[in-house]
C-alpha positions as CSV (number, residue, x, y, z in Angstrom):
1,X,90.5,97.3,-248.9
2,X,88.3,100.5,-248.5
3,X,85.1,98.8,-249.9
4,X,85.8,95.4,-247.3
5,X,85.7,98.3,-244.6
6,X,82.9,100.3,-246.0
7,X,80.8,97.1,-246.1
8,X,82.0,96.0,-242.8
9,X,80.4,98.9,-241.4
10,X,77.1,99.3,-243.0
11,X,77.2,95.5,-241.9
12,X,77.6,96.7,-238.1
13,X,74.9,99.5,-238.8
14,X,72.4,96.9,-239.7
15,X,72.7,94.2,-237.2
16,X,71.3,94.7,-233.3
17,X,74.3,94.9,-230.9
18,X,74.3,91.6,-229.1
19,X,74.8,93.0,-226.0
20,X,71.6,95.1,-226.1
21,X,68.1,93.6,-224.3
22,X,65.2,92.6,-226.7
23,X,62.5,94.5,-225.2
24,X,59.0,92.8,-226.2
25,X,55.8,94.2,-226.3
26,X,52.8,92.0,-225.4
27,X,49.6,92.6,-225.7
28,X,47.0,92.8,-222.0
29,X,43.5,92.7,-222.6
30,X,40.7,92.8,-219.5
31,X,37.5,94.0,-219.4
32,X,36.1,97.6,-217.9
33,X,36.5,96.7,-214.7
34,X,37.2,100.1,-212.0
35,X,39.5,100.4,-210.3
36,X,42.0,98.0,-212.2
37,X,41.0,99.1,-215.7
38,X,38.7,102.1,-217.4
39,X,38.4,103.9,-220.7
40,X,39.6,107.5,-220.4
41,X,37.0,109.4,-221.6
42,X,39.5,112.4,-222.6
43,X,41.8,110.2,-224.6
44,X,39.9,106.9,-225.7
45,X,42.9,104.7,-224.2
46,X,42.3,101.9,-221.7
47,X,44.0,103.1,-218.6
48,X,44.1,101.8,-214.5
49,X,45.7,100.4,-211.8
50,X,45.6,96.9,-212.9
51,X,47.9,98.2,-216.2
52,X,50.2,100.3,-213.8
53,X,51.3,97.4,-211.8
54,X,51.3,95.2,-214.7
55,X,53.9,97.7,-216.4
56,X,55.7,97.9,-212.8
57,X,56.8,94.3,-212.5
58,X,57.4,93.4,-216.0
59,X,59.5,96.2,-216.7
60,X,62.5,94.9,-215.2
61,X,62.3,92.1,-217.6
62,X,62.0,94.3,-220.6
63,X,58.3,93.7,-221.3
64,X,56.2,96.6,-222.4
65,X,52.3,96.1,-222.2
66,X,50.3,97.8,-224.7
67,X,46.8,97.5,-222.8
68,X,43.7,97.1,-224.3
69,X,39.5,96.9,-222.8
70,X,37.0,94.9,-224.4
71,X,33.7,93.0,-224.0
72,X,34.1,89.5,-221.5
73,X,33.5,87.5,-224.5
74,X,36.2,89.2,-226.9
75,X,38.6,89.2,-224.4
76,X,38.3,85.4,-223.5
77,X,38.0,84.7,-227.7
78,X,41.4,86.4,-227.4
79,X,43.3,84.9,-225.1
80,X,42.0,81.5,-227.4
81,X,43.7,82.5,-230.4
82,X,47.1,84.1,-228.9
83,X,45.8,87.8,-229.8
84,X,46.0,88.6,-226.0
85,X,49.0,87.1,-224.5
86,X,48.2,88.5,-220.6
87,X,44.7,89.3,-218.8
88,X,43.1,89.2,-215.1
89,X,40.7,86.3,-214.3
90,X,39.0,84.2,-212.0
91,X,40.1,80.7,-212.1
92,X,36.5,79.4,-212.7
93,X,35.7,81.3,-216.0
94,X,34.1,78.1,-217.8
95,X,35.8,79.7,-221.1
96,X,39.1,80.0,-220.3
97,X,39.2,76.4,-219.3
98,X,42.3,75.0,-221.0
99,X,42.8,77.9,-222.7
100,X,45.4,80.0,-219.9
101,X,48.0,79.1,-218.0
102,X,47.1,81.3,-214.2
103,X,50.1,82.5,-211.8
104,X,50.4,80.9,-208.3
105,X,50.4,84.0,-206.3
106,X,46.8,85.7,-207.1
107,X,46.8,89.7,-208.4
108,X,43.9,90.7,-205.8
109,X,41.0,89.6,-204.3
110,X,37.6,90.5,-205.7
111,X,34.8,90.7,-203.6
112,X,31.3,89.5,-204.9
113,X,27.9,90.6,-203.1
114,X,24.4,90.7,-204.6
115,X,22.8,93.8,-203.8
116,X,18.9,94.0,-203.3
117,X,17.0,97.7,-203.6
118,X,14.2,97.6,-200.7
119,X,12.1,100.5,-202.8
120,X,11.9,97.9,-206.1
121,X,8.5,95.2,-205.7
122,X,9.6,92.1,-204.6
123,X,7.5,90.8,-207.4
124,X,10.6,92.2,-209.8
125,X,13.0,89.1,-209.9
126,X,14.9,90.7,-212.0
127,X,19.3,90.9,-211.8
128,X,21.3,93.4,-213.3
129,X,24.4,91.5,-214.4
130,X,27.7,91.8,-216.9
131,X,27.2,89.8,-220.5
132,X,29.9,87.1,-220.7
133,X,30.4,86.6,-216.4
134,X,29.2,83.6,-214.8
135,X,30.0,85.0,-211.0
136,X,31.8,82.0,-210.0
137,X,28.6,79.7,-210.6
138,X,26.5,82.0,-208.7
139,X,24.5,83.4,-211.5
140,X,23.4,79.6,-212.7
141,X,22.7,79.1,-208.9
142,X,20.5,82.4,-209.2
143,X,19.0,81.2,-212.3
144,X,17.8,77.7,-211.2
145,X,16.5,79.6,-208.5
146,X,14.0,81.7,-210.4
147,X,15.9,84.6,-211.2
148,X,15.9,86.5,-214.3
149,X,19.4,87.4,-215.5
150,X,19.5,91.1,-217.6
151,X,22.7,91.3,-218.8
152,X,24.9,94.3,-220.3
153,X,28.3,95.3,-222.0
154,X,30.2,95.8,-218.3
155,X,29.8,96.7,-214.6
156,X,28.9,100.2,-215.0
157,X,25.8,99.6,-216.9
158,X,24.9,96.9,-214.8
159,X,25.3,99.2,-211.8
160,X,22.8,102.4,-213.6
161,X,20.7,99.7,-214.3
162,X,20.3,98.4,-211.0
163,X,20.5,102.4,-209.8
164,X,17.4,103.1,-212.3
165,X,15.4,101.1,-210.5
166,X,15.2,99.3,-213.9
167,X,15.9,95.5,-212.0
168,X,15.7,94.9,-207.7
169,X,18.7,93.2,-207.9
170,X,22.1,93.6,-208.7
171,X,25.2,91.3,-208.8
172,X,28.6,92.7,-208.5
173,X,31.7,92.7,-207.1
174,X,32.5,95.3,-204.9
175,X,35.6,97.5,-206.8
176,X,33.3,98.7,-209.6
177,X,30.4,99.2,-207.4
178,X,31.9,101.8,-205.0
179,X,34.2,103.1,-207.9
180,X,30.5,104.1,-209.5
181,X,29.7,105.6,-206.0
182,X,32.8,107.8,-205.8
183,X,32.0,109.1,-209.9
184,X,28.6,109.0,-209.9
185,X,26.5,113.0,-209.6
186,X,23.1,112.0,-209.9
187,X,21.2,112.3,-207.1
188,X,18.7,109.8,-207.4
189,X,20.8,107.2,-208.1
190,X,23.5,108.0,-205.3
191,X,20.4,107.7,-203.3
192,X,19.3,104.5,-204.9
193,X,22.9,102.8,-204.4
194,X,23.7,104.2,-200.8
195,X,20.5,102.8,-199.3
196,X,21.0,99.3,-201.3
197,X,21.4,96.1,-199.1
198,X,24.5,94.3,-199.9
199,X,25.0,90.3,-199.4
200,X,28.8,89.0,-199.1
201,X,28.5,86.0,-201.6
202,X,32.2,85.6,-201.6
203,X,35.8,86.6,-201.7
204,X,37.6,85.1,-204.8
205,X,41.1,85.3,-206.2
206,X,42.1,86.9,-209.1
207,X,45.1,85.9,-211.3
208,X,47.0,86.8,-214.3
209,X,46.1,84.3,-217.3
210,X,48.8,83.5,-219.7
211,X,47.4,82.5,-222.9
212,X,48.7,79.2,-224.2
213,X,48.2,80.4,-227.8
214,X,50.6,83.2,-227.1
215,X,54.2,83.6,-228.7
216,X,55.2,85.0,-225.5
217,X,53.6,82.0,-223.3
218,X,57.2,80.0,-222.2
219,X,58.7,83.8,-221.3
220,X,55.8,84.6,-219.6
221,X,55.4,81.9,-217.8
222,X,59.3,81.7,-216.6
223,X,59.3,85.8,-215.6
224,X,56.0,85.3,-213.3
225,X,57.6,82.4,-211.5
226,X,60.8,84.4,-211.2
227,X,58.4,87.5,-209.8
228,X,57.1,85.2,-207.6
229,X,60.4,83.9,-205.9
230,X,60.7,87.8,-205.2
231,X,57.6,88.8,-203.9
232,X,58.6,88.5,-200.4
233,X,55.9,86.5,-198.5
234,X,53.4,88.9,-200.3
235,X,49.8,86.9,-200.9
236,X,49.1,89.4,-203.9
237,X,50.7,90.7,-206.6
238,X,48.6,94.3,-206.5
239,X,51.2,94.4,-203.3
240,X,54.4,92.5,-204.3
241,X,55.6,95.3,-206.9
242,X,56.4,97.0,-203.8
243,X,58.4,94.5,-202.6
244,X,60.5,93.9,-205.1
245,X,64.1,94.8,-205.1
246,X,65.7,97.2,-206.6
247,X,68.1,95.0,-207.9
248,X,67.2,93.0,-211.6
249,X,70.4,91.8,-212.9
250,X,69.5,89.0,-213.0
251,X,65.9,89.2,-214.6
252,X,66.7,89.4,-218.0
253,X,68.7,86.7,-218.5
254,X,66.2,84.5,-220.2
């Protein structure tokens, strides 16, 4: 009788209370992109406010995001294979066709200009761009146009390039380029960028993309329609986490 008990116990001991939420842990992956994502230079850890309200609505739902920042091309090759489950992208992104499932309700909107610097020859066609980004089709526009595409790693090289004096043209959306504004200390390129001329190409939507490779894509998937029934007439989800209520007993039944 002692040993049934003994083994009874270490049985309990063993075996998850049923009554106790699964919390899972997916993976987010986006590129440098200021002021939704950033590499802390202090820690190495990819950090900003795209992860914060990420973590904000999905922890009701038991979800914890371990965030991670990589190149445009690594980040799309991951949300192909499932590696990524979750990321922030426009709904053109030629290769994440077929590859995502995107909310309804957008996360933001991103505003694309192309900047010009009046000090650079207009003989310099050049355009400082991101490796990987095709703008919404406006960089094959530029292209067929004559341009000359010089593409780099992520928005803030683009932007010193462009600050340099290194191309006359710059194409960008609007977040990194004042986010480089507000950090930048040199001088010359302060200068440089505050005297640029600015063209409103256009305002686009950005969403979350659920991989379809992902374990997590059904959950996923089920948890941002139930967010959006919530979000309380918002148009995007960088404001709908403060509409949420309070309330979630009813968000983790799954």
């Amino acid at each position: 009788m002692g040993q049934r008990i003994t083994l009874i116990l270490l049985t309990l001991l063993f075996i998850k209370p049923l009554c106790a939420a699964e919390v899972i842990t997916i993976n987010v992956g986006v590129t440098v992109f200021k002021p939704y994502s950033s590499i802390d230079e202090s820690t190495g850890q990819c950090v900003g406010s795209g992860f914060d309200i990420t973590k904000k609505l999905l922890k009701p739902y038991n979800i914890e995001v371990n965030a991670s920042c990589s190149a445009p091309a690594r980040v799309y090759r991951s949300l192909s294979s499932g590696t990524v489950d979750l990321s922030l992208n426009i709904k053109s992104t030629l290769a994440l066709q077929d590859k995502v499932t995107f909310t309804t309700i957008p996360f933001d909107a991103l505003v694309l200009n192309f900047y010009s610097n009046p000090d650079v020859s207009s003989m310099n066609n050049k355009i400082a761009a991101i490796r990987g980004y095709d703008y919404n089709g406006f960089k094959d526009t530029l292209i067929q146009k004559g341009f000359e595409f010089v593409d780099v790693a992520n928005a803030e090289d683009a932007i010193r390039l462009f600050a340099n004096k290194r191309t006359k043209y710059l194409l960008s959306y609007e977040g990194p380029f004042n986010g480089y504004i507000d950090n930048e200390k040199g001088e010359t390129e302060l200068l440089t960028l505050n005297n640029a001329q600015s063209e409103l190409l256009v305002s686009i939507p950005t969403y979350y993309a659920i991989s379809k490779a992902s374990p997590h894509h059904a959950l996923l998937v089920k948890v941002f329609k139930q967010l959006e029934k919530k979000a309380q007439g918002q148009h995007y989800y960088i404001n709908a986490f403060k509409g949420l209520k309070a309330s979630t007993e009813a968000s983790t039944n799954r």
